[in-house]
C-alpha positions as CSV (number, residue, x, y, z in Angstrom):
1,X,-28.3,5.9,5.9
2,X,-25.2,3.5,5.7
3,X,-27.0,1.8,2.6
4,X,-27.6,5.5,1.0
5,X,-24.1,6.0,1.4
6,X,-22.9,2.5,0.2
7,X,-25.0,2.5,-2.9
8,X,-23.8,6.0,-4.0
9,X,-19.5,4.8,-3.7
10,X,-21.0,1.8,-5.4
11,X,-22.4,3.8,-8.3
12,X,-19.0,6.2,-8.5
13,X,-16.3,3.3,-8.1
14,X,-12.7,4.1,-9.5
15,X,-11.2,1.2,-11.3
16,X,-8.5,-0.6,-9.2
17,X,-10.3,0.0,-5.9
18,X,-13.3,-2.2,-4.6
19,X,-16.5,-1.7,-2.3
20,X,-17.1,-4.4,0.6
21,X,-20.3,-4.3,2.7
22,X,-18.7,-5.8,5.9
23,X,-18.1,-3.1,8.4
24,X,-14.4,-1.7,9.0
25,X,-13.8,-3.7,12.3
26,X,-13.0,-7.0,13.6
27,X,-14.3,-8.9,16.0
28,X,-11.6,-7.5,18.3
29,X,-12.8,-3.7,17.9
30,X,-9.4,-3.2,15.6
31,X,-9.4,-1.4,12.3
32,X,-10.1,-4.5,10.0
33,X,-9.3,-2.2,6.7
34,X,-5.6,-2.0,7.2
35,X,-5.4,-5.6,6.1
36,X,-7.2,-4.8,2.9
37,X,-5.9,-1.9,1.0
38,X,-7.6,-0.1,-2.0
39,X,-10.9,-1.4,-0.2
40,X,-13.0,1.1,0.6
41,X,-15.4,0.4,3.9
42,X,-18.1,2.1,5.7
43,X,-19.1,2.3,9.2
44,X,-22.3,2.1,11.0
45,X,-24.4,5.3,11.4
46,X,-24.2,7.3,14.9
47,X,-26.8,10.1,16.1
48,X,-26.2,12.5,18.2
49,X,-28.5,15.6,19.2
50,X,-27.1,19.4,20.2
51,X,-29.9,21.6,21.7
52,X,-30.5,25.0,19.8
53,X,-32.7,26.0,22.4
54,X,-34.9,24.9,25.2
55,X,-38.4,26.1,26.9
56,X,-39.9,25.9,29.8
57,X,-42.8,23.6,28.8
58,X,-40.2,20.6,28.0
59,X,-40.4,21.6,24.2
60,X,-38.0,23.3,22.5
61,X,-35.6,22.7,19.1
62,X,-31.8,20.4,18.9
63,X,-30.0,19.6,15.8
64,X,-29.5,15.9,15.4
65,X,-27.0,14.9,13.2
66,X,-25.8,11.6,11.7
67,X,-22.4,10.6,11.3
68,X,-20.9,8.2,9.1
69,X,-17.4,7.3,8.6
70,X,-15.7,5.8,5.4
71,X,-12.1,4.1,5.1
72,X,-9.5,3.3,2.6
73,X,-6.1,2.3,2.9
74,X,-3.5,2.5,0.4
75,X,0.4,1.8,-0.1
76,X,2.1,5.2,1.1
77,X,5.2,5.1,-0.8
78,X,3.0,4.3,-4.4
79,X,-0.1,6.5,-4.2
80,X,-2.7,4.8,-6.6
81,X,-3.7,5.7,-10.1
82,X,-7.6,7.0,-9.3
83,X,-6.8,7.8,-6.0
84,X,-7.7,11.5,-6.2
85,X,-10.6,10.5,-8.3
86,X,-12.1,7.9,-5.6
87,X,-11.8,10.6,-3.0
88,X,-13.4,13.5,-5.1
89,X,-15.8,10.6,-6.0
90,X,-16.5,9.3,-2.2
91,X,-16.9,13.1,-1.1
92,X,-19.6,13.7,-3.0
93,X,-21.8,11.3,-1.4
94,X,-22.9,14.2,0.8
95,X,-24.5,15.1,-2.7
96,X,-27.0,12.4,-3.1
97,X,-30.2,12.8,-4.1
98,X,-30.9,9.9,-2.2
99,X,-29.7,11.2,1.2
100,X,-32.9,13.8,2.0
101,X,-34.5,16.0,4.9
102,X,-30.9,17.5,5.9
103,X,-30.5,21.1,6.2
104,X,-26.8,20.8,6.6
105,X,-24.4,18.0,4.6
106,X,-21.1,18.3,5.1
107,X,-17.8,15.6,4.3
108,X,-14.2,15.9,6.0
109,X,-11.6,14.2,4.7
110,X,-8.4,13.4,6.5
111,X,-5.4,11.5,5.7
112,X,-3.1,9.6,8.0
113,X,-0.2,6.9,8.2
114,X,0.2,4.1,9.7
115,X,3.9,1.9,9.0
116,X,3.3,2.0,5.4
117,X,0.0,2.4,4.8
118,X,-1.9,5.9,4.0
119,X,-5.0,5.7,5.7
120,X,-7.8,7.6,4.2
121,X,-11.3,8.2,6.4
122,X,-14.5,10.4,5.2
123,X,-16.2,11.4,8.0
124,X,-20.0,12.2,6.7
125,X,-22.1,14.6,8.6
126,X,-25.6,15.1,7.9
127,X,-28.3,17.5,10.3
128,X,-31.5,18.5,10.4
129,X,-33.6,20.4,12.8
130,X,-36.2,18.9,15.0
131,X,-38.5,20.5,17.1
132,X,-39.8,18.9,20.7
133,X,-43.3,18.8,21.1
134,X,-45.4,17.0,24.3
């Protein structure tokens, strides 16, 4: 899933920014992609699984969805030329033809600061339905 989503910001790159496969933390747990603005990095993948409902037998039906996160940090006093591009660009990547067997694809974006840095993350959710059986 994190190579989906790689390969699709690789294919909609905005001019002045750059893609890097290494994941968005140091060795210390710390946010390696405020040293590297106008990078753009993704995160690993993480699962997690909601009943919808539950039956005495053991089976029943839970929504497991996938999470993916995405970061890029720019200079908050200058905002970038392309920056509203890469975003409308990275957002999409819910879109991919790629990315299949979801009933539900959704994409938050949310921006923050930190000193001077604007710290953009796209949080990727993707669910699908799965039914227990024994």
């Amino acid at each position: 899933m994190r190579q989906d989503i790689l390969d699709y910001i690789a294919s909609v790159m905005v001019t002045g920014f750059k893609l890097t496969q290494e994941l968005p933390w140091d060795k210390d747990a710390g946010p390696l992609y405020l040293n590297n603005m106008k990078t753009v990095y993704v995160d690993s993948a993480q699962t997690s699984q909601d009943p919808l409902f539950d039956v005495l037998n053991g089976a029943g039906v839970v929504n497991e969805t996938t999470t993916i996160s995405a970061y890029v940090v720019t200079d908050a006093k200058i905002v970038p030329a392309g920056y509203s591009a890469l975003v409308t660009a990275i957002s999409g990547a819910r879109l991919d033809p790629a990315i299949t067997g979801y009933t539900q694809k959704t994409t938050t974006v949310a921006t923050s600061f930190e000193n001077d840095a604007q710290v953009t993350e796209f949080t990727f959710n993707f669910t699908k339905t799965i039914v227990n059986s024994q």
